[in-house]
N, C-alpha and C positions, 0 to 999 in steps of 0.2 A: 207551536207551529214550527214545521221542520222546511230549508227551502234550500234549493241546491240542483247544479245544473251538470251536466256530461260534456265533459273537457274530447275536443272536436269529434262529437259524432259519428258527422258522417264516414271522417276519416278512418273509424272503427268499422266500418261492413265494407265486406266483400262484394265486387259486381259478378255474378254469372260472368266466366271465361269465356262463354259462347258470345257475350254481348257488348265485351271490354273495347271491339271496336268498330262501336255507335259513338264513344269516344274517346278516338282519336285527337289529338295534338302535333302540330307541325311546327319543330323547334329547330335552330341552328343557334349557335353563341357567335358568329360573323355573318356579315354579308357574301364573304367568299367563302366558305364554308356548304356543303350538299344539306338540303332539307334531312333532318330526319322527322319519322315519324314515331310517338308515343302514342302507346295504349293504358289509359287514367284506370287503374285496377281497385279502386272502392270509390262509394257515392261522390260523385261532384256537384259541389252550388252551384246554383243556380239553373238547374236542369230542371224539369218539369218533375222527373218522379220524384227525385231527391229525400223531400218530406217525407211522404212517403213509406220508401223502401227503410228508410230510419228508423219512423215509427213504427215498421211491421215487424221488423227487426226484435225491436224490443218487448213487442206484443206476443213474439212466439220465445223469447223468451223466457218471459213470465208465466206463460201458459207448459214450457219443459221443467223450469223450476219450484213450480204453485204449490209440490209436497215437501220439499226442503223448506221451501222460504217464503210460506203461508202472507205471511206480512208484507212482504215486498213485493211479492207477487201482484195483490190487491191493487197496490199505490201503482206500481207499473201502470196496472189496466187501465185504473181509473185519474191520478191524480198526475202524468203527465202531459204536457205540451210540446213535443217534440223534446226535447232534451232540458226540459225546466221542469220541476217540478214545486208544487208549495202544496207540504200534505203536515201531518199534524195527530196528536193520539192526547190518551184521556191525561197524562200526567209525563213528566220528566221523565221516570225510568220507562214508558213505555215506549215515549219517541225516540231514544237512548238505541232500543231495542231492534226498533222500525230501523233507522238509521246505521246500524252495524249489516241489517238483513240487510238493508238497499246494495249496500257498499259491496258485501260480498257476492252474492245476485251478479250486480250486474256485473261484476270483474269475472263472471263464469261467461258472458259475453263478449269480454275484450272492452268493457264501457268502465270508465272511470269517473268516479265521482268528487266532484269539487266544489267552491264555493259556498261552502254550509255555511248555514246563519238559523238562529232558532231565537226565540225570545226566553228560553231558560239556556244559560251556558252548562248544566250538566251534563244534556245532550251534545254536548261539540266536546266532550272529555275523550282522551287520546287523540285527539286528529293534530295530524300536524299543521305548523304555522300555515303553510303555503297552501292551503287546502279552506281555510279559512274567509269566506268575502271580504271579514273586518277583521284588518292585518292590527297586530296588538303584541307588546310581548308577551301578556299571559291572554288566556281567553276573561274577557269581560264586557260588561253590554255597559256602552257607551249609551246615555241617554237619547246621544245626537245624532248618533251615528246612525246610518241608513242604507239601504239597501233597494235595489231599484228590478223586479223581476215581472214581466209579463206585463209591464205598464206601468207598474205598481210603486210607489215608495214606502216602504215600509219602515218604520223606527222601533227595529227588535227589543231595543232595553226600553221600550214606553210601551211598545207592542199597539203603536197604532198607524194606521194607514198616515199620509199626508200629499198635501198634491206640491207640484213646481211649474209653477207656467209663468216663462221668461218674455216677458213684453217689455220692451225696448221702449222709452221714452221718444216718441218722434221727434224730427226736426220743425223749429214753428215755420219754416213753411212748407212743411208735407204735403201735398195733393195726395187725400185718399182714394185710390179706384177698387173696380171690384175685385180685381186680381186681386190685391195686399190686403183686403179683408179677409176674403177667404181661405187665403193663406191662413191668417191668424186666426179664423173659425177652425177651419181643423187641425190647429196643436193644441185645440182643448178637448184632449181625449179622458172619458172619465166610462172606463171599463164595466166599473161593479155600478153606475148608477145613482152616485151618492150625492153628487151637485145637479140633477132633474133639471134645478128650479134656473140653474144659469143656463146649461144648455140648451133647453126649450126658447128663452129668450135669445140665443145668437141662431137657434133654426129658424126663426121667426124673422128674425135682420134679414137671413142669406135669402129666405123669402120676398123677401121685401127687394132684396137688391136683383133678381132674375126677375120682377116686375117694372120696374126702371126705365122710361122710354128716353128716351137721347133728343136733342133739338129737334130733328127732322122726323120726332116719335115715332125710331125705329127702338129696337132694345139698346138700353144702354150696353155701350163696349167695354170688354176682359180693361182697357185701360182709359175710358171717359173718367174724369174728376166728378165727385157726385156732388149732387145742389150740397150747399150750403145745412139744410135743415138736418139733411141724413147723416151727414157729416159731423154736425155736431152732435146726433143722436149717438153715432157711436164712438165718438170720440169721449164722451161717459161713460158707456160703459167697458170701454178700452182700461180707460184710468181705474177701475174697481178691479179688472181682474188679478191683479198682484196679491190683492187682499187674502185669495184663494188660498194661499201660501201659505197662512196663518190656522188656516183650520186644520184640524185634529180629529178624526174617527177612530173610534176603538174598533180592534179587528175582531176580537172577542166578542161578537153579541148576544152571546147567554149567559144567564147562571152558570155557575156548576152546579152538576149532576141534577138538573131539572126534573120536576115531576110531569109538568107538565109543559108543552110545545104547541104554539099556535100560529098558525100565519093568517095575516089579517089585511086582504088589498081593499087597497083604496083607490076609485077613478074620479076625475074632472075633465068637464070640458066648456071651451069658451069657443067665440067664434075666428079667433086664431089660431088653435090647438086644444089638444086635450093627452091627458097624460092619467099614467097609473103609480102608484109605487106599494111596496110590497114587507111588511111589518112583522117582524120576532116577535112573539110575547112568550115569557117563559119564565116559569114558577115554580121555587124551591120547596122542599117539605115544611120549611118553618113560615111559607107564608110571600114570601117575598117576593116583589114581579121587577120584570124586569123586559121593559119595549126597547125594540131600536133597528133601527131602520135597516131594511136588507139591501133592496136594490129599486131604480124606477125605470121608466121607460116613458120618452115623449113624442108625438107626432104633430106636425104641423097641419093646419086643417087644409083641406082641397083646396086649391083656386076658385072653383068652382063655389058659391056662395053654396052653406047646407044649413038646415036648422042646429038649432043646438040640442032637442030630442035626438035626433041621425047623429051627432059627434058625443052625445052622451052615451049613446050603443059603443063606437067606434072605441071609446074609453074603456066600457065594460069588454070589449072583444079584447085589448092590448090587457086587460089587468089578469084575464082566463092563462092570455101565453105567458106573460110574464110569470104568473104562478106558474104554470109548467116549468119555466127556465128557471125557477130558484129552487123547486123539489128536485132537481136532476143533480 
């Protein structure tokens, strides 16, 4: 696995001259000082097209350079994020290879390439220090060491995923309301899918807390203190999320050089939700197998009371797209 991101971007493209003032800037360094005015001459944050004009940028790169730099080309098209990428080849010399293409590629566009991390250190042979994620005097894969891209933490010298979710010990006498739960529901971002079984249960909570009537059963308020019961409901499952910390995915979920590839979804549903998740199985020539989990997907059931036949469809429908979403 190769990962490594484009040291500022946007700063690297050119705006159409015709269009440099859409934006305009109006500066002086005093108060007594005459306005002047600046014309911003390549992509600026935070502007609507931005993204964008970056990624197109790079798109028709790849598409002028695709006969020089067949390989780079490819990963352009397909295996960036704006200016991240995490792409990957069958063996050391050949990510080695990918990696030298990327570099020179996109330095035909003015894009410069930084922060390399790989899970074999041959690939990161000649690059200099400062170019490096995991600053070191020689290059070497620190067991511990980690790397954090697209959401992701990743531990190149274990070469496996890991999560970090920082919950804060409350004060004993907190009042929880619903604003500070939800807060803490969504910093538990889990991208590829691989903790289903907790997330489904905090969609379930946040369910639970937009059904909530207040004394004068109106909706509970962004800051009513909730009953007592709920309270201590999630007040357990607060104290478990740290544990999250501890767990370890392997980012590699196949053999090598498989004979054979299978994906294998699996749906359930209950009358609070239903969910899918979506299975590697994959077998070498001598025999060998090897399952492990890809990715899931979960929904909380309607408001609306439904059988469990209608939420078992509802399952079987998420497990169709999610297989779409893991063959892409």
């Amino acid at each position: 696995m190769l990962v490594a991101d484009i040291e500022k971007m946007f700063r690297q493209v050119n705006v159409c001259p015709d269009d440099r003032r859409f934006q305009s800037i109006l500066w002086r360094t005093s108060p007594d000082q005459p306005l002047k005015t600046y014309e911003l001459t390549t992509i600026t944050y935070g502007t609507k097209p931005a993204p964008f004009l970056a990624t197109r940028a790079l798109v028709q790169l790849a598409l002028d350079e695709a006969e020089a730099y067949p390989l780079a080309s490819k990963v352009v098209s397909e295996d960036f994020y704006t200016d991240d990428t995490i792409t990957g080849a069958d063996d050391p010399d050949s990510a080695k290879r990918l990696r030298i293409q990327l570099q020179q590629m996109l330095l035909k566009g003015g894009f410069k390439l930084r922060k390399f991390t790989s899970n074999f250190s041959t690939t990161l042979d000649g690059l200099p220090k400062e170019d490096l994620a995991i600053q070191c005097d020689e290059i070497n894969l620190d067991p511990q060491s980690t790397v954090k891209t697209l959401g992701l933490i990743w531990m190149p010298g274990k070469d496996v995923f890991r999560y970090r979710f920082e919950v804060n010990s409350p004060p004993t006498d907190m009042q929880y309301t619903k604003r500070k739960i939800l807060s803490i529901i969504a910093s538990l971002f889990d991208s590829l899918g691989l903790i289903g079984a907790v997330i489904v249960w905090a969609k379930i909570f946040m369910q639970l807390l937009w059904r909530l009537k207040g004394d004068n059963n109106s909706q509970l308020s962004w800051d009513d203190t909730l009953p007592p019961r709920i309270e201590n409901e999630w007040m357990q499952f607060q104290q478990h999320i740290p544990l999250l910390n501890d767990l370890r995915v392997e980012r590699f979920i196949s053999l090598p050089r498989p004979v054979s590839m299978q994906i294998h979804m699996f749906s359930d549903a209950s009358e609070k939700a239903f969910g899918s998740c979506a299975y590697l199985r994959t077998a070498d020539a001598n025999g060998a197998v090897k399952v492990a989990l890809m990715s899931s997907k979960s929904r909380v059931a309607p408001l609306k009371t439904q059988s469990i036949p209608r939420l078992e469809l509802c399952g079987a429908l998420l497990s169709a797209e999610l297989f779409e979403s893991v063959l892409q």
